[in-house]
N, C-alpha and C positions, 0 to 999 in steps of 0.2 A: 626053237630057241632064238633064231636070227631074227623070227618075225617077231617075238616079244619084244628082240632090242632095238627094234626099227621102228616100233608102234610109241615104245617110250617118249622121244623126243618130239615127235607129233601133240602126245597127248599134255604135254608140259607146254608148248605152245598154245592148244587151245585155252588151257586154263588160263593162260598169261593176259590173251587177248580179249578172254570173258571178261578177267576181272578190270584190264583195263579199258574197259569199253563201260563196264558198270559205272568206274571212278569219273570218267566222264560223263556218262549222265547224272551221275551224283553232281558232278560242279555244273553243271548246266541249269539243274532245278534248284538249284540253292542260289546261284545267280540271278534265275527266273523270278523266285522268289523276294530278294535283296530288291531287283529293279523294280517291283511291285510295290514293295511293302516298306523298303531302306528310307532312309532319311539323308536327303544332300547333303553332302558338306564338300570340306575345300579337296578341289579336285586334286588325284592324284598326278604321277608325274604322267604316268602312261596314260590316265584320261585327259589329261593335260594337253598332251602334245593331239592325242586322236580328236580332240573339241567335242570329246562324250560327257552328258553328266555322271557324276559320281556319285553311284549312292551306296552308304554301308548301314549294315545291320546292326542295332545294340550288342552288344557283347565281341564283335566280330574288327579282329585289326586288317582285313581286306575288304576292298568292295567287289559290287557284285561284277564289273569288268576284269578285272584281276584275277577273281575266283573261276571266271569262265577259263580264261586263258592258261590257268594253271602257274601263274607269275607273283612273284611279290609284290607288294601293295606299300607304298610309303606314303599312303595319304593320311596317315596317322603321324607320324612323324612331322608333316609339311603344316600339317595345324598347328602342332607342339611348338616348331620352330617361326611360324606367322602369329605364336601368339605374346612369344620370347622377343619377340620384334618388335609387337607393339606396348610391350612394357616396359622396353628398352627405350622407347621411342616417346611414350610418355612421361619417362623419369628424366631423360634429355632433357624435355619441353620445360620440366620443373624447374631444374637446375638452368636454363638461359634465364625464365622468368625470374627467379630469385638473381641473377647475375644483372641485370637488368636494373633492380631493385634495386641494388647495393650502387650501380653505375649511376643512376638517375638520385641518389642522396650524395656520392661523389661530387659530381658537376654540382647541386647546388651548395653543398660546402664551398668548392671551387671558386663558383661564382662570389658567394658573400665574400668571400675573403680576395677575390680581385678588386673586387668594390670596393671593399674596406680599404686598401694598401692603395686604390687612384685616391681616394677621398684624404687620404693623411699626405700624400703627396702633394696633391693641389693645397692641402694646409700649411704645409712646410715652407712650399712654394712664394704662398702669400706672407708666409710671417717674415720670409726673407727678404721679398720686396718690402716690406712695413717697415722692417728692419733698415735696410738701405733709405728710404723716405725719411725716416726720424732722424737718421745721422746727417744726411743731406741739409736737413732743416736746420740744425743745430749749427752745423759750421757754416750756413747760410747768415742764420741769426750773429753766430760770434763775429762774423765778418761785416755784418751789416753796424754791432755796436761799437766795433774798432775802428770803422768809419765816421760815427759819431761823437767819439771819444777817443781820437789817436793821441797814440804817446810819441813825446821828443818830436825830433825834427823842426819843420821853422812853425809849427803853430805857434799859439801863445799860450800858456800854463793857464789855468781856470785862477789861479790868484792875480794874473794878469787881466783876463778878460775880467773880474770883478772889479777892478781897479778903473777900468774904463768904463763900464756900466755907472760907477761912484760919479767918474767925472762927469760922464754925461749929464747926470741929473744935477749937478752944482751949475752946469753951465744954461740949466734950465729955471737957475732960481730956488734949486732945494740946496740949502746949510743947514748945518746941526741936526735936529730933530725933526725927521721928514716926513709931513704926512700924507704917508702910502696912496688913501683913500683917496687924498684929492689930486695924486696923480693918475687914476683908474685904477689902481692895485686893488686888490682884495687882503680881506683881515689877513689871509696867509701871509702878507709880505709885513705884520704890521711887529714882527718879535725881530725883526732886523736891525730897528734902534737906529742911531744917530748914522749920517753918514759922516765918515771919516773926512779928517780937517787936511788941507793940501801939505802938511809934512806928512802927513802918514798916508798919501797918494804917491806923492815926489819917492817917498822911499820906498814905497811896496814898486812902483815903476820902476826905481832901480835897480829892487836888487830881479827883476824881474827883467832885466834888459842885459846884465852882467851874464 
């Protein structure tokens, strides 16, 4: 009876070690086979760090290094996540290039409309100098004819100076009815009529001397 129960726990170990000795050549040849016959892809972490390739088999979420070793395998997930990355990475690219777009129709909005705003400026610019020029002109001009034509003061009144223009020509031999012509005047001077006789000089002098 002692020796049946001594023999028990022996024989549950052999079993244990049969079978785990089978399970590892089971991952051995299914490895074997992966490394043969798998298809590369992106290595995993553990063949990553070893600088192994990594190859897995259709249907299979380990490779065949993984499966040797009895370990988990995330080289299925490291795809999944390198592929999330790159559609991440392309929808980015999208969105600058369209930001980009909208910036480069900004700036030339931008631009026209600085152009526009120097060019009404240098307008304004000009019509204001134009402006100042024509006033300039003007009280140039009034001041130029107030020189020609002052009032008061010691001039002499234009019924004055007519008066001595009169005499002058009486003292030159014209009385009465003068003819203009053959003093060199032109027909312009010829609706002027007689020159006035010395009381309507004496008096236009007087009162033009009072």
């Amino acid at each position: 009876m002692l020796l049946l129960q001594a023999d028990v726990p022996a024989a549950i170990s052999s079993r244990v070690i049969k079978r785990s000795s089978a399970k590892t050549d089971q991952r051995k040849a299914l490895a074997a086979l992966i490394d043969s016959e798998g298809e590369i892809k992106m290595p995993c972490t553990g063949c990553f760090k070893r600088h192994l390739v990594c190859k897995t088999a259709p249907g299979s979420s380990r490779c065949g290094e993984c499966i040797r070793r009895g370990r988990s395998c995330d080289g299925v997930s490291v795809v999944s996540a390198l592929e999330k990355a790159l559609a991440e990475q392309k929808k980015r690219e999208a969105e600058i290039e369209d930001a980009e777009m909208e910036l480069e129709v900004l700036q030339t909005k931008l631009a026209t409309a600085l152009g526009r705003l120097s060019r009404l400026r240098k307008m304004r610019k000009a019509a204001k100098a134009r402006g100042e020029e024509l006033f300039a002109r003007g009280i140039r001009q009034l001041d130029e004819e107030d020189v020609v034509l002052p009032l008061g003061g010691d001039n002499l009144s234009l019924e004055a100076q007519e008066a001595n223009v009169v005499q002058d020509l009486q003292e030159w031999g014209a009385s009465g009815v003068v003819d203009w012509s053959s003093l060199g005047f032109g027909e312009e001077f010829s609706d002027l009529g007689p020159v006035p006789g010395d009381d309507i000089l004496g008096a236009t002098a007087g009162s033009s001397g009072s």
